[in-house]
C-alpha positions as CSV (number, residue, x, y, z in Angstrom):
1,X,227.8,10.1,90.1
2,X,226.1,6.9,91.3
3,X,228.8,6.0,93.2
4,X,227.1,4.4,96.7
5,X,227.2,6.3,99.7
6,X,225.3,8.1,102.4
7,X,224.6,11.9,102.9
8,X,227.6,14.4,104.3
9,X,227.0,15.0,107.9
10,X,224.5,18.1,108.1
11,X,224.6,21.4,109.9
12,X,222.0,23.9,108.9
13,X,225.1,26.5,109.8
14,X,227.1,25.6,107.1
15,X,227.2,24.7,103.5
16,X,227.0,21.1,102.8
17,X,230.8,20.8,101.3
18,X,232.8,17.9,100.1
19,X,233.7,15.4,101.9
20,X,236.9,13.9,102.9
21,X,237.0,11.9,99.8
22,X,236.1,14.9,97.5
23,X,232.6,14.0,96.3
24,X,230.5,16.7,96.1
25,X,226.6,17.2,98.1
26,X,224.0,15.5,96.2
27,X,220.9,16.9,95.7
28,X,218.2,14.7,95.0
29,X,215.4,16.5,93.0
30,X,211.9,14.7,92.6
31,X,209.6,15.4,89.7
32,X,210.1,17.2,86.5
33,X,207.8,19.5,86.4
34,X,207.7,23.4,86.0
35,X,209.4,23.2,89.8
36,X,211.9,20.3,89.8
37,X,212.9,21.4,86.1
38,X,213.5,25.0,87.4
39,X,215.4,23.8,90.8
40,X,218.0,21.7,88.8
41,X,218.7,24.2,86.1
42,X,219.0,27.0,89.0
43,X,221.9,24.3,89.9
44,X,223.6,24.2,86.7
45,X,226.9,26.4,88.2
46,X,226.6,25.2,91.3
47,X,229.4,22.4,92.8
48,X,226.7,19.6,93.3
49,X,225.4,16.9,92.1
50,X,222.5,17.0,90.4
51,X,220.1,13.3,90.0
52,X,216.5,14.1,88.9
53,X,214.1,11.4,89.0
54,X,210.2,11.4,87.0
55,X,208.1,8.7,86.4
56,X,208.1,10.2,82.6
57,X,210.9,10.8,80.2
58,X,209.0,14.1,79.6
59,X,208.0,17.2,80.8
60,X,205.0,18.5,80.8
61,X,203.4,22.0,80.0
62,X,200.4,21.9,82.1
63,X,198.6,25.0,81.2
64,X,198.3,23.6,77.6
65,X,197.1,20.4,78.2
66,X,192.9,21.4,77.2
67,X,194.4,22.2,73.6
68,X,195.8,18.9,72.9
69,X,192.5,17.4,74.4
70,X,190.8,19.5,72.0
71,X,193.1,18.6,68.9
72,X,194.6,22.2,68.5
73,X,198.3,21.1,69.4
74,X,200.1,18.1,69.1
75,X,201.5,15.6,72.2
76,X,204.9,17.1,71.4
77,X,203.9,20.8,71.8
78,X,202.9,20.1,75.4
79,X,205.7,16.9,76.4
80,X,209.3,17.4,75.6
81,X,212.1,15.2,76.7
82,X,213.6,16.1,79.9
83,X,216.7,15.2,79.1
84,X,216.9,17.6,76.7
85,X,216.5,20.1,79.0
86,X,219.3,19.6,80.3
87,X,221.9,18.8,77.9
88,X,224.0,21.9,78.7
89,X,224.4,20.8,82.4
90,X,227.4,18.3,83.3
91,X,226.5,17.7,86.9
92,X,222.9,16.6,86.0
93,X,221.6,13.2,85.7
94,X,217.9,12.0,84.7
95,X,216.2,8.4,85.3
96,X,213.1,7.3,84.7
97,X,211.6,5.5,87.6
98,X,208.4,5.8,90.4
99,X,209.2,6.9,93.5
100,X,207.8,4.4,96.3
101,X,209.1,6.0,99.3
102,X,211.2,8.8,101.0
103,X,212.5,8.5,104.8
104,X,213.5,11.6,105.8
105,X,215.2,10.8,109.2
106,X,217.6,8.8,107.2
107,X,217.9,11.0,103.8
108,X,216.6,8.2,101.3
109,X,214.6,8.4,98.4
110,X,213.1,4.4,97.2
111,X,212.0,3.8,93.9
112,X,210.4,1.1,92.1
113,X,213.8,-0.2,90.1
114,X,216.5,1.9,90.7
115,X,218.8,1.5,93.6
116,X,217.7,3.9,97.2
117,X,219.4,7.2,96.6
118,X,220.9,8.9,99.4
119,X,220.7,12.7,99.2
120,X,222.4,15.8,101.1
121,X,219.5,18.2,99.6
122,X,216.2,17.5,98.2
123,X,213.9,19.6,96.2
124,X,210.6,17.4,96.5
125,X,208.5,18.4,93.2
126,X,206.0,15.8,92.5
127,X,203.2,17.5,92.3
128,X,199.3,16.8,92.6
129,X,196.7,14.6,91.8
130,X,193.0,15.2,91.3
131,X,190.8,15.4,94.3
132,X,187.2,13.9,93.1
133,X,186.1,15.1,96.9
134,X,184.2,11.9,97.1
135,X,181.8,12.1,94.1
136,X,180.6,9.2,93.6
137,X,181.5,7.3,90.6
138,X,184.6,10.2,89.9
139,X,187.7,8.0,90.0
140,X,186.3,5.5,88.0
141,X,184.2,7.2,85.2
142,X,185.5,11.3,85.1
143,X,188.0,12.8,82.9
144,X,190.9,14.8,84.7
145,X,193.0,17.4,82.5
146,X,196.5,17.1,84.9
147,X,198.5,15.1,83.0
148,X,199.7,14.8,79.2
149,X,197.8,10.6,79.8
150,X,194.7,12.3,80.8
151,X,194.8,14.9,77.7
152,X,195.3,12.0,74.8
153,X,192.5,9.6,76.6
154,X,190.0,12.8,76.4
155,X,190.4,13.5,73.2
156,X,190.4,9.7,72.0
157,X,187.3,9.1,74.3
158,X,185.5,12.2,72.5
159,X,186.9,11.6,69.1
160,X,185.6,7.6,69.5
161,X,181.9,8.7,70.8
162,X,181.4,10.8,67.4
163,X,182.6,8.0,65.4
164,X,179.9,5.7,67.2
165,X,177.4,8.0,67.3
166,X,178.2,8.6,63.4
167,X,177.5,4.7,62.8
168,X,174.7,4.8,65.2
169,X,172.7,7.4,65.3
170,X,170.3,6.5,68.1
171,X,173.4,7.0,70.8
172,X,172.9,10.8,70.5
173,X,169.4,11.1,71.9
174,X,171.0,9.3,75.0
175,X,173.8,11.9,75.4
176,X,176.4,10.9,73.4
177,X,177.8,13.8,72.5
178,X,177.2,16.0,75.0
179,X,179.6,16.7,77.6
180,X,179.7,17.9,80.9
181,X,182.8,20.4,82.5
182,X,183.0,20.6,86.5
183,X,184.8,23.3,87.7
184,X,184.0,27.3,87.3
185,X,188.0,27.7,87.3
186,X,190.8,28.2,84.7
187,X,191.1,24.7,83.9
188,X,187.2,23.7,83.2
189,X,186.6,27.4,81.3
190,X,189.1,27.1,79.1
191,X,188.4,23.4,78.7
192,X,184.6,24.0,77.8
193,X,185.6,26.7,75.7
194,X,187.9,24.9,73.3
195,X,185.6,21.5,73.6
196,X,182.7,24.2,72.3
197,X,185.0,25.5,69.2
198,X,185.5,21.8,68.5
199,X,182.0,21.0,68.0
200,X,180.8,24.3,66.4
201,X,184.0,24.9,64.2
202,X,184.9,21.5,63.2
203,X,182.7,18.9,63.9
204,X,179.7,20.3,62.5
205,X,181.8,20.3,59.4
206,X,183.5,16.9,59.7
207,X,179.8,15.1,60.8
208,X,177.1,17.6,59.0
209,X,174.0,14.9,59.8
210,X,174.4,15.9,63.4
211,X,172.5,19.5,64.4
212,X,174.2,21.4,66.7
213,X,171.7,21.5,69.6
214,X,172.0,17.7,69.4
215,X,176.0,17.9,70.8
216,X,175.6,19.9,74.4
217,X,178.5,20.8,76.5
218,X,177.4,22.2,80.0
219,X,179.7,23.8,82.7
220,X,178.8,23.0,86.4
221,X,180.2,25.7,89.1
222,X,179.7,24.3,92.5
223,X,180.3,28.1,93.6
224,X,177.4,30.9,92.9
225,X,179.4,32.5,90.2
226,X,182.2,31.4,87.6
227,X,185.9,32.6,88.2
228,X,185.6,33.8,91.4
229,X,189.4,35.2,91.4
230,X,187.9,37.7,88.5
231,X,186.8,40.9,89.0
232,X,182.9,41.2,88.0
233,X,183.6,42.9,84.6
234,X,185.8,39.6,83.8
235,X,183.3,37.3,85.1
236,X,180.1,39.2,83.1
237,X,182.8,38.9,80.1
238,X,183.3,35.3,80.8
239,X,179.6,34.4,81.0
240,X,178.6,36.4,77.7
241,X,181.8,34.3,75.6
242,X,180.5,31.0,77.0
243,X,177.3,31.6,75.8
244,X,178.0,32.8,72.2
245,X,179.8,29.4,72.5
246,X,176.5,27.8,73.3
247,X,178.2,26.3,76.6
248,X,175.2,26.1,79.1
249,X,176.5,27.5,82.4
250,X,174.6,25.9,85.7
251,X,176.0,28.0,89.0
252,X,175.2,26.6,92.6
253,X,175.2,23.2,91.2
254,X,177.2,20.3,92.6
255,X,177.6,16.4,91.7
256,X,176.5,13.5,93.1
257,X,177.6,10.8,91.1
258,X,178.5,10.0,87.8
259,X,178.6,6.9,85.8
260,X,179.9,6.4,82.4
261,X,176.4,7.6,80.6
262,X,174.9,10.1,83.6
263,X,175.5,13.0,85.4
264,X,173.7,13.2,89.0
265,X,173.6,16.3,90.8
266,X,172.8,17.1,94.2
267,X,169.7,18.8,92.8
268,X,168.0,16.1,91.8
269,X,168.7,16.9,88.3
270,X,170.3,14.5,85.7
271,X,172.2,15.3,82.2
272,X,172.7,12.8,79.9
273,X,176.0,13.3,79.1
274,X,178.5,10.4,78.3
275,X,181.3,12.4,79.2
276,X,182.1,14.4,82.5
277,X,185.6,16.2,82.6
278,X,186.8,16.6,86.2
279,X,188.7,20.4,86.8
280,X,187.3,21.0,90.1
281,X,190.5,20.8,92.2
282,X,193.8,19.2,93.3
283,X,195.4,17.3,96.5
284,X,198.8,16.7,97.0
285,X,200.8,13.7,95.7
286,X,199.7,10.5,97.5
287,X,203.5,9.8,98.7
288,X,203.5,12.7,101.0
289,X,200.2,11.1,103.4
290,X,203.5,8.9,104.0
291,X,206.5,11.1,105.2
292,X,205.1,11.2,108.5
293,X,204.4,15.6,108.3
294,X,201.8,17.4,109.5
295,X,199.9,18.4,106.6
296,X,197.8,21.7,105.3
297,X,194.6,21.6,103.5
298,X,194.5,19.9,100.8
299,X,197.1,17.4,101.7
300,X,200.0,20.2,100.8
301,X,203.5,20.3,102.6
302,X,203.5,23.8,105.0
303,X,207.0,25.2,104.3
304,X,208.8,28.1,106.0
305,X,209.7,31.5,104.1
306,X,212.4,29.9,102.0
307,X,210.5,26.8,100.9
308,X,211.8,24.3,103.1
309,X,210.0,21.4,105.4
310,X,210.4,23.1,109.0
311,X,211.5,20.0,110.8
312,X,214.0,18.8,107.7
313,X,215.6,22.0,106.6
314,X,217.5,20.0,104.0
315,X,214.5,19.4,102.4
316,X,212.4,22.2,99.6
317,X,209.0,21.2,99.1
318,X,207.9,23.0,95.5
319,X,205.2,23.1,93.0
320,X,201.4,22.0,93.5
321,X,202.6,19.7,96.0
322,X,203.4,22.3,98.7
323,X,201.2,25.1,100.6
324,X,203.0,28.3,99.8
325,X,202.2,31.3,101.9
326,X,202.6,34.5,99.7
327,X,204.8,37.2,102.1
328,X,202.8,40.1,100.9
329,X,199.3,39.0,101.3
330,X,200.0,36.1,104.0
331,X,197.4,33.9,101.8
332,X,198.5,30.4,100.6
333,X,199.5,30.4,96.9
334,X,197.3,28.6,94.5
335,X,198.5,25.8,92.6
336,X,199.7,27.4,89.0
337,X,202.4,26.7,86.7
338,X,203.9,30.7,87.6
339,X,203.8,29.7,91.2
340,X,205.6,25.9,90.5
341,X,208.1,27.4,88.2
342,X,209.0,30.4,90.7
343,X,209.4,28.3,93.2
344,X,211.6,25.7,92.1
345,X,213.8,28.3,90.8
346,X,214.1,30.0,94.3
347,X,214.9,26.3,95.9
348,X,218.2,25.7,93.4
349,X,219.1,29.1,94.4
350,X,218.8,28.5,97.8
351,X,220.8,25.5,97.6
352,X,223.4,27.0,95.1
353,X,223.9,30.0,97.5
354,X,224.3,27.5,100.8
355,X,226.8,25.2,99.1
356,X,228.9,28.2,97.7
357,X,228.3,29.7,101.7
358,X,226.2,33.0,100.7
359,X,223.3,34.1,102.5
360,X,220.2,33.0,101.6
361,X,216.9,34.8,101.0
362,X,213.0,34.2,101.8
363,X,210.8,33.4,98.6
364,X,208.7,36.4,97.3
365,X,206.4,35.3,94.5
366,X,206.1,38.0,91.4
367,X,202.5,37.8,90.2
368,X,202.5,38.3,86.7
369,X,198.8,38.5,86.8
370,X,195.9,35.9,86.3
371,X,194.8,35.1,82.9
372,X,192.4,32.2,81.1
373,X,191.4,32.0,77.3
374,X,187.9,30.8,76.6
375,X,188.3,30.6,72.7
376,X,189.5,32.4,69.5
377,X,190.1,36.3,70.5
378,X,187.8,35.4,73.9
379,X,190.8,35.9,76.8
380,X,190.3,38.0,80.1
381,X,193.6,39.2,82.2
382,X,193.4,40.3,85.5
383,X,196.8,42.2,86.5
384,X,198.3,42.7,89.7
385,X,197.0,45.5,91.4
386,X,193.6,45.2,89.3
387,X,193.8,46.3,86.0
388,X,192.3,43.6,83.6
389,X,191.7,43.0,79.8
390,X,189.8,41.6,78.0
391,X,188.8,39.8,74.1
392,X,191.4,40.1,71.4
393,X,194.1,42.3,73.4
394,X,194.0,39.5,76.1
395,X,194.1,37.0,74.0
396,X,197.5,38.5,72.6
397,X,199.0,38.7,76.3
398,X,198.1,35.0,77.0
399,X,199.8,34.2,74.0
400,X,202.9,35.6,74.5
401,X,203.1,34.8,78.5
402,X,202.5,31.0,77.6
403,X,204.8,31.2,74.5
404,X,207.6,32.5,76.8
405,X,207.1,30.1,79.5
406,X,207.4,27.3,77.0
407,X,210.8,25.5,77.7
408,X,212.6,25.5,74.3
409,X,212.3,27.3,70.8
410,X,211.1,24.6,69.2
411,X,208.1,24.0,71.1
412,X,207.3,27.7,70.8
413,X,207.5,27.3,66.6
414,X,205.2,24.3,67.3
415,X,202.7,26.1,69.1
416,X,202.6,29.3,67.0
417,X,202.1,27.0,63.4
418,X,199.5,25.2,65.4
419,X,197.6,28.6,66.7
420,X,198.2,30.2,63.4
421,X,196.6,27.4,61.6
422,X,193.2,27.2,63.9
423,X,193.2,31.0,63.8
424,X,192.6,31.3,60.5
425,X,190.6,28.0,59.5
426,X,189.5,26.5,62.4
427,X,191.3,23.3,61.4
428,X,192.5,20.8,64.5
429,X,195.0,18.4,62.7
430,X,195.5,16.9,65.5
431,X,192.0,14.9,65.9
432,X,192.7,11.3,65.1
433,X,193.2,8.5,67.1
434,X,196.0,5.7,66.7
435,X,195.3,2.4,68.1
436,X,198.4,0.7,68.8
């Protein structure tokens, strides 16, 4: 499969076949995420080629990432090897390498060690990285929850501030515990939620010197109202869990600046808070300011109905990284782990179905509904067409929609002894640190 050579000759009117010398189209699919995952296993029948390429030897379950922050799963419940995933599949290869650069007129993919790759199809899958939109201080000093790095250095950071302020008592009165949460989303509810169970649950167990009001977590919603997507009954429910949490909500609040002991808002006003995590929003991947596209808000790749760049038809642009529009409402897709998965599938379909000369088919997205957990039997579900639930019945539909979506049985036993066990005793065995 690595033997050297350049891409077949391309006509969008055709299937890419074999060539004269019999080797099959390659398809070149960057990032192994929800959509890169789901474009090459879409391609596991198909009579291609298959090289996916991650900077990680793992894949990562986004959605989950807050819980091993918060200690209620472990690292491998969240990151499993992608080469398992794709064991069953003879015409897949995996490396581990950074991608430095794609040319597009040429059909190349660079990297940092391996050799350029030539491709005849690319799925390009490499997601999104934080946007800080310019707060001062962000880059340098905020927590991000994207990736499985950012999760473990959370946790360690909060674990290692409790130790401190356990040995020195006097750090609390300057905000050593408490935390601030940006973001009135998904992402920074469900963070502040578990980060609120952690402190009242365990660590008012595991440190009983400390009173609770001394350890403050406070959300800060740029936006006049939390979950904006919501419906106002979800919203109200939000609000009331968030509370009972004792996580202080400020609305119509944005940052300044931050620096590693304060929190600055535009308001004038400053929390003393030696911890700020950032879920306030996403850009695409750097790489793409450099493949020379026009691109949509937010840095995203526009695509045409079935996923591919307009001006390179050979090439799918899938996951966070590109700017969906949704057929049925005409609205850009926001950037879930439904909406990556979906589609990645739909581009190694696509591809299967030109290769094998079948007609091909737009992308529809199937919404499965929006849903976020805020603690233990706290979830709200909003369903398409807007029927929504709420507390312990929601909480039982987020479990079994994230259970399913995990990629293997093993890391859905994992997840279940791990919920099981802080369902009924609040425990987090996962809260240590290991300095290596």
């Amino acid at each position: 499969m690595r033997t050297p050579r350049g891409p077949l000759p391309w006509d969008d009117s055709v299937s890419a076949l074999r060539d004269n010398n019999g080797r099959r189209p390659r398809v070149l699919v960057l990032g192994g995420g929800f959509a890169g995952i789901g474009a090459a296993q879409k391609l596991m029948k198909s009579d291609v080629d298959v090289v996916l390429v991650d900077k990680h030897d793992y894949h990562t379950f986004q959605p989950l990432l807050y819980q091993v922050a918060t200690g209620l799963l472990e690292q491998p419940a969240v990151g499993h090897p992608i080469r398992d995933l794709v064991h069953k599949q003879p015409n897949a290869r995996v490396h581990q390498d950074m991608v430095t650069a794609v040319d597009l007129d040429a059909r190349e993919a660079h990297f940092r060690e391996l050799e350029p790759l030539t491709y005849d199809y690319l799925v390009f899958g490499l997601g999104a990285e934080v946007n800080f939109f310019g707060v001062d201080g962000a880059p340098e000093h905020a927590f991000p929850l994207y990736t499985l790095a950012d999760a473990v250095r959370l946790k360690e950071h909060v674990l290692q501030n409790w130790e401190a302020a356990d040995r020195n008592p006097e750090r609390i009165d300057d905000g050593a515990l408490n935390i601030v949460v940006v973001g009135g989303g998904p992402t920074g509810i469900e963070t502040a939620g578990a980060l609120a169970e952690l402190y009242h649950g365990v660590f008012t167990k595991d440190y009983p010197d400390v009173k609770p009001e001394q350890a403050r977590i406070t959300l800060v919603e740029a936006g006049p109202e939390l979950f904006p997507m919501f419906k106002p009954d979800i919203r109200e429910y939000t609000e009331e869990a968030l509370a009972k949490r004792s996580v202080e909500v400020l609305t119509g609040e944005v940052v300044e600046s931050i620096t590693p002991l304060r929190v600055r808002l535009k308001s004038g006003t400053e929390l003393k808070a030696h911890t700020l995590v950032w879920g306030a929003g996403l850009q695409g991947n750097q790489l793409v300011q450099s493949l020379g596209l026009g691109l949509e808000k937010g840095n995203r790749i526009g695509v045409d109905a079935e996923l591919r760049i307009p001006s390179h038809p050979e090439v799918y642009a899938v996951g966070d990284v590109a700017a969906i529009t949704d057929q049925k409402t005409d609205q850009v897709l926001p950037q879930l782990g439904s909406v990556a998965m979906q589609s990645g599938e739909h581009a190694g379909e696509t591809i299967a179905r030109k290769v094998s000369g079948k007609e091909t088919k737009p992308f529809k997205y199937r919404d499965k509904g929006t849903m976020a957990t805020i603690g233990r039997g706290a979830a709200v579900v909003q369903m398409l067409g807007g029927r929504t639930m709420k507390g312990k019945t929601a909480s039982v539909a987020w479990g079994t929609v994230h259970l399913a979506l995990l990629p293997t049985n093993e890391d859905r036993a994992k997840a279940v002894v791990d919920w099981a066990g802080a369902g009924l005793t609040h425990q987090r065995g996962a809260r240590i640190t290991v300095e290596t």
